[in-house]
Each structure stands twice: as structure tokens, then as C-alpha cells.
C-alpha positions in Angstrom: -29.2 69.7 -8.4 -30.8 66.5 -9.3 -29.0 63.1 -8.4 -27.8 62.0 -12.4 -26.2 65.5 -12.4 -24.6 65.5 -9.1 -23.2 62.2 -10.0 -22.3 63.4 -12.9 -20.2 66.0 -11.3 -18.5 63.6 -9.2 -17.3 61.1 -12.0 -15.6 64.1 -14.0 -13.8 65.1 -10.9 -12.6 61.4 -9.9 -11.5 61.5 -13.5 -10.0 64.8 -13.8 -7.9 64.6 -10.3 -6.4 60.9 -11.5 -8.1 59.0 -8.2 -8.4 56.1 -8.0 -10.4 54.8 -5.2 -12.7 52.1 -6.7 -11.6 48.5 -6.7 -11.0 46.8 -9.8 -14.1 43.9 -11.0 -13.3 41.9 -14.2 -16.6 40.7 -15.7 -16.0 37.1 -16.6 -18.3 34.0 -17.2 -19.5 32.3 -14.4 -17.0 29.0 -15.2 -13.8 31.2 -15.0 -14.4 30.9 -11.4 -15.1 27.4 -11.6 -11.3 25.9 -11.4 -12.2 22.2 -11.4 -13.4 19.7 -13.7 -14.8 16.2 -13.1 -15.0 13.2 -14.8 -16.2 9.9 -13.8 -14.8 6.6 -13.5 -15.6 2.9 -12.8 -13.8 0.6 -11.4 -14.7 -3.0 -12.1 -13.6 -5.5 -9.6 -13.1 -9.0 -10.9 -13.1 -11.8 -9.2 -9.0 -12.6 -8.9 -10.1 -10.0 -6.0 -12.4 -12.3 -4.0 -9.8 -13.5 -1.6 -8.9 -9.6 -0.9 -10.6 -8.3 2.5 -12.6 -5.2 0.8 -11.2 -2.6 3.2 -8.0 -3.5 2.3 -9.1 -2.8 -1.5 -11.3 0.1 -0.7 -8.5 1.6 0.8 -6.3 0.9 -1.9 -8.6 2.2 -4.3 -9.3 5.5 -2.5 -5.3 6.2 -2.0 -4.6 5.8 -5.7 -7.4 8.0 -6.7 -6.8 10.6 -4.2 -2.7 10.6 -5.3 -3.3 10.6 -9.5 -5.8 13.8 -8.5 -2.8 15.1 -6.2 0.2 14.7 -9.2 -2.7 16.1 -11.7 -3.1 19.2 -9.3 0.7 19.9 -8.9 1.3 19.9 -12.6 -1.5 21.8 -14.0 -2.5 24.1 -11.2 -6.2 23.0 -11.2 -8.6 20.5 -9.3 -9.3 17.2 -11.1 -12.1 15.8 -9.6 -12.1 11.9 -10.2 -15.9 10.7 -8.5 -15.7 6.9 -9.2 -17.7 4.3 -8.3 -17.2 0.4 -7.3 -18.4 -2.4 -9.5 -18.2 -6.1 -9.2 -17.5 -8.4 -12.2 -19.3 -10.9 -11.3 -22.8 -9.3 -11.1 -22.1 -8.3 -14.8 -22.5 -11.8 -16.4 -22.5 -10.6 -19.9 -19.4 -8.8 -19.4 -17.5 -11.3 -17.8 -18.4 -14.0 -20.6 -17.1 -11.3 -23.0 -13.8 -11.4 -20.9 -13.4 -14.6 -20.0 -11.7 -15.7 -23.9 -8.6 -13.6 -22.8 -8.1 -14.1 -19.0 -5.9 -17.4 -19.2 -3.3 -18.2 -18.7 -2.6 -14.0 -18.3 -4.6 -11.4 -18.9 -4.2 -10.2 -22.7 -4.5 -6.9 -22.1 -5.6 -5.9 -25.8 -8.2 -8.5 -25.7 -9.9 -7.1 -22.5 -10.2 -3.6 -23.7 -11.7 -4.4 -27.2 -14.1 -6.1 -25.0 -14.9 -3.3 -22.4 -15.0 -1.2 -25.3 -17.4 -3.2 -27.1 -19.3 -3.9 -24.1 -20.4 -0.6 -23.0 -20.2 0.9 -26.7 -24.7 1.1 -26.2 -24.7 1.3 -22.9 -24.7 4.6 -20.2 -21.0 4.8 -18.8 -18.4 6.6 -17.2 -15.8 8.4 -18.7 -13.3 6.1 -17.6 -13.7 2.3 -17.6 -10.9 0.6 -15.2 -11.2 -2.9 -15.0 -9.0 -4.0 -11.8 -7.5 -7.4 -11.6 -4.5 -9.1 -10.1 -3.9 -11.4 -12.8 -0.5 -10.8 -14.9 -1.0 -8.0 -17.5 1.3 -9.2 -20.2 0.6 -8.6 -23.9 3.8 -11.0 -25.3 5.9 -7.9 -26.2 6.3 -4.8 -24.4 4.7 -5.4 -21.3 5.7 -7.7 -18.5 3.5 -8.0 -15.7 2.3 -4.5 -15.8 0.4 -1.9 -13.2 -1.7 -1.1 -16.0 -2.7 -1.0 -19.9 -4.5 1.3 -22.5 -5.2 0.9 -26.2 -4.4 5.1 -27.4 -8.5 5.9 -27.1 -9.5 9.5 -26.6 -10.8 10.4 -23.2 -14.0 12.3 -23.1 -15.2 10.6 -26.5 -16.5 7.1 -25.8 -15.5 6.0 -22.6 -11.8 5.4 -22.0 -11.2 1.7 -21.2 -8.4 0.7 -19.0 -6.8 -1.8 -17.0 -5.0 -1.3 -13.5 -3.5 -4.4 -11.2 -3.8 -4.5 -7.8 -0.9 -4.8 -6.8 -0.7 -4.3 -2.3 2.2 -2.2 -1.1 2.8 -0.9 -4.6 -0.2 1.4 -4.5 2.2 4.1 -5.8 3.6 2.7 -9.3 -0.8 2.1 -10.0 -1.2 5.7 -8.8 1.3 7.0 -11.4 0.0 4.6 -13.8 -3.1 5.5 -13.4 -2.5 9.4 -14.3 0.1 8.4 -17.1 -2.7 6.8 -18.9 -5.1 9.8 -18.7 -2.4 12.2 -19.7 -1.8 10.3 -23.1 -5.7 9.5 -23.9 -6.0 13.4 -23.5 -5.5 14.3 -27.1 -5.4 17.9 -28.1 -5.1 18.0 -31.5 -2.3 19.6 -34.2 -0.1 17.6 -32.4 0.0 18.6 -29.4 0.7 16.5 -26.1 -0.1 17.7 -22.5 3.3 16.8 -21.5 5.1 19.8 -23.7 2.1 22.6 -23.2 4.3 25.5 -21.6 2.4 26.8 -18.3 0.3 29.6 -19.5 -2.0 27.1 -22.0 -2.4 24.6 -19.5 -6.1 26.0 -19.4 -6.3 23.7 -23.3 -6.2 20.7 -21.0 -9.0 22.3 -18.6 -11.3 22.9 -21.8 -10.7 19.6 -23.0 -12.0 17.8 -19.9 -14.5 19.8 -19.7 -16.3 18.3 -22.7 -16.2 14.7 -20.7 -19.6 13.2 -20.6 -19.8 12.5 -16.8 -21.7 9.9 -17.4 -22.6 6.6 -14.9 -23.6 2.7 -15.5 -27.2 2.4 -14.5 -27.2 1.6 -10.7 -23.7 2.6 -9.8 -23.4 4.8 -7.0 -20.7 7.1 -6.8 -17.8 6.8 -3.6 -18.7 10.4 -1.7 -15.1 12.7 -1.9 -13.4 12.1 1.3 -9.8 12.4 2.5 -6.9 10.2 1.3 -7.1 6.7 3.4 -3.4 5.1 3.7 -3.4 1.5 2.3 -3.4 -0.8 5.4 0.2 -2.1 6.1 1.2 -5.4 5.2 0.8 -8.0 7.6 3.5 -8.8 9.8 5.1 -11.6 9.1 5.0 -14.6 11.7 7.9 -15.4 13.9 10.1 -18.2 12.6 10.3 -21.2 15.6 13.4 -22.2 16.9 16.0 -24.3 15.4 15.1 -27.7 17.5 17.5 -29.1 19.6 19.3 -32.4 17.7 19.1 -35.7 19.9 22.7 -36.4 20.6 24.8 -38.8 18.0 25.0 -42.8 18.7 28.2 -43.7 19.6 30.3 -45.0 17.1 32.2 -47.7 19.3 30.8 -49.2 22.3 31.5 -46.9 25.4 34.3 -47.9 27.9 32.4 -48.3 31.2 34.0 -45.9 33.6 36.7 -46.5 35.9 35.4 -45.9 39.7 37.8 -43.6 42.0 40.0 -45.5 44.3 40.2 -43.3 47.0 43.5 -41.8 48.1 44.6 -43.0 51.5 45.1 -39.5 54.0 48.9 -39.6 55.3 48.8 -41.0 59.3 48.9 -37.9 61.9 52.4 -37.0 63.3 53.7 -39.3 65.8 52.8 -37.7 69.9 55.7 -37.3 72.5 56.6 -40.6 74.0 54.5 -41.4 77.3 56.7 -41.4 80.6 58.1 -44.4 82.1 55.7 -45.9 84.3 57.7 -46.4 87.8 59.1 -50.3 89.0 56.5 -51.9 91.0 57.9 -53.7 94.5 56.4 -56.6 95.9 56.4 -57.7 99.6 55.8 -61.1 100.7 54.7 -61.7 104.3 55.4 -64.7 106.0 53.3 -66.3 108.6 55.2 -67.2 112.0 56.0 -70.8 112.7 53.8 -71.8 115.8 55.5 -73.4 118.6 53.8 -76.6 120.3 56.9 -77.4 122.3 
């Protein structure tokens, strides 16, 4: 019997006797294996920053990365991989002219990101354009010293330009910032907002970020994935000296100068017993005889 009829054979029996004894492949695309998605991002240091020791904002920046792709994770079941690089303002002199009209005396958030967005509009850049600053986001109405600011653009069209504040020991309001304002650029169409997809189309959002550019400035260098680094702790704060010590008042009257101690006399010692009489003491006279010179 040749080997195409023999196997034959053995497929109608499996069949036939209802075994079932080979494991179960689904023939998918390669990407349905592929659970993550990346896009890009950076972040544009300006110069409020320069006092700030860069490990301290490195740090900063790293933690509230790491915890928006954390929150993402928990919510949608699937890997959002933010790579993001680290920019300074000040090497960018034609950006920071373009900024500088709406930086005093706060930042005017709406301002800034018609420049960002005009700014890179020609040129190669991320998905995401954060520019980070500690001056006071405040647009005159709704926001009051804000973590952060967005102007309704679509991610994963033309670059999505943002603003965060550094704010130290507050790195988890700018994390949840931070996501807030890629969950509402995400735009889905009919209607439909990330926030009220039921569970079993959360694979719309994955679809939608998929179509991100992943593009980079020219020059930037991407921060390599690592783990999570805690912001540094605040610096402890020094210890407050001691109340001094107040020099005694002057005296309001001229002090009485002080009476010396006139010492009190001790009382004389008991009397003794009398002494004894001494005894009388006799005398005896002796006379010398008269000589005879008869």
C-alpha cells in the first residue's frame, strides 16, 4: 500500500471513530500575535528647567512614561509602547523664537501648541510633541496652573502637540495627565470615544494606533526601554536653629544693694559643776631668840 493511501486510511478512521488527538492551530496573520503597538514621543525640555539637576528630571520623565504605559495596559489589556526621546529648547532656536510671544507672564497654553504645530508641520517628527515646562499653564478660563494642555488634534495624523509641567513630587497627577490627553486625541470615528468601547472592541483602539507614523526629529535618539525609576525624594528639609536665648531685662528701678547677714550669736555652753573649795592656808611665824650678853 503506498503512503497517500495508507494515510488515507488513517484520516477516515480518526474521523469515523470521533478522535480527536491532534491539537488545535488557528491560522492567523502574523500581527495577531503581535499584542503591542508603539508610538513615539518628544519631549522638549525648555529652559524654565535649567536650574533642575537632570537626574532628577530624567527620572521624573522615565516614571511618568513608564506609569501612563502601566494605566494604558490595565484598561485595554495590551502593551503600549511609548519610545520617547529628550530634547532641549534651547538648541532649537527657531522654535523657541516661535514660543517665546506666549511664555510671559504664563504660558498661554493655546499659543504654544499652534506654534509646535506650526513648527514641525514640514519637518520629520514624533507622534507625540510634549513640550515640558514649569512655567504656570493657565489659558484665562478653564485652566489654572495646569499639569498639562491639548488643543482636540488627532493622534496618529500630524503629530499631537502637547504640553506637560514639571511639577516634582506630583509626578502622578502628569502621569494621569499624560494618558488623559492621549485617550481624548484618539478619535475613532461615528462617535465613538475610547472611554465607552465595551471590552471586546477594545482591539478598535489597537488598530487605530497602529496607523501612527513612528516617526523621529532628525538627530533625536530614542531613551532605550528600561524599568520604572522612582522620582528622587524631596530633599530634606534643614533643621530649624534654636530659639536664642534673650539677654535678661534692665531693671526698671535701681536695685537695692543687698543687705549682708549679721551672723547669729551660738547660745553660751551650760554652766560646769562648781570647783571645790580650795582648803585655808596657815601661816607660822618663827621668832628668833633674844641673845643674852649678860
Amino acid at each position: 500500500m503506498n503512503p497517500l493511501r495508507w494515510s488515507s486510511c488513517v484520516w477516515l478512521w480518526l474521523m469515523c471513530t470521533n478522535v480527536e488527538c491532534l491539537p488545535k492551530f488557528h491560522v492567523s496573520s502574523r500581527d495577531q500575535y503581535d499584542e503591542s503597538v508603539s508610538v513615539t514621543l518628544n519631549y522638549i525640555l525648555d529652559e524654565t528647567l535649567d536650574t533642575e539637576i537632570p537626574e532628577y528630571v530624567n527620572a521624573w520623565l522615565s516614571w511618568v512614561t513608564q506609569k501612563a504605559m502601566s494605566d494604558f495596559q490595565l484598561f485595554f489589556r495590551f502593551t503600549l509602547n511609548i519610545s520617547y526621546t529628550i530634547t532641549q529648547l534651547e538648541s532649537q532656536s527657531d522654535l523657541k523664537s516661535k514660543l517665546e510671544p506666549y511664555e510671559k507672564p504664563s504660558l498661554r497654553p493655546e499659543g504654544a501648541i499652534s506654534a509646535l504645530a506650526e513648527y514641525f508641520k514640514d519637518r520629520s517628527h514624533s507622534d507625540i510633541i510634549c513640550l515640558v515646562t514649569k512655567e504656570k499653564i493657565d489659558d484665562g478660563y478653564y485652566v489654572r496652573n495646569g499639569y498639562g494642555y491639548y488643543a482636540h488634534h488627532t493622534l496618529c495624523k500630524n503629530g499631537l502637540p502637547i504640553l506637560l509641567a514639571y511639577a516634582r513630587s506630583q509626578e502622578g497627577y502628569s502621569a494621569h495627565m499624560l494618558l488623559s490627553i492621549l485617550l481624548n486625541s484618539i478619535h475613532l470615528g461615528k462617535g465613538e470615544h475610547v472611554y465607552n468601547l465595551p471590552s471586546d472592541e477594545h482591539e478598535k483602539v489597537r488598530d487605530f494606533l497602529r496607523t501612527c507614523k513612528n516617526g523621529r526629529e532628525d538627530g533625536s535618539v530614542p531613551i532605550p526601554p528600561r524599568e520604572p525609576v522612582p522620582p528622587p525624594l524631596p530633599p530634606v528639609p534643614p533643621i530649624e536653629p534654636e530659639e536664642p536665648v534673650s539677654p535678661p531685662k534692665p531693671p526698671t528701678s535701681p536695685e537695692q544693694p543687698e543687705v549682708p547677714e549679721v551672723p547669729i550669736p551660738e547660745p553660751p555652753p551650760p554652766p560646769g559643776p562648781a570647783p571645790p573649795p580650795e582648803p585655808p592656808v596657815t601661816t607660822t611665824t618663827t621668832e628668833a631668840p633674844v641673845p643674852d650678853y649678860c
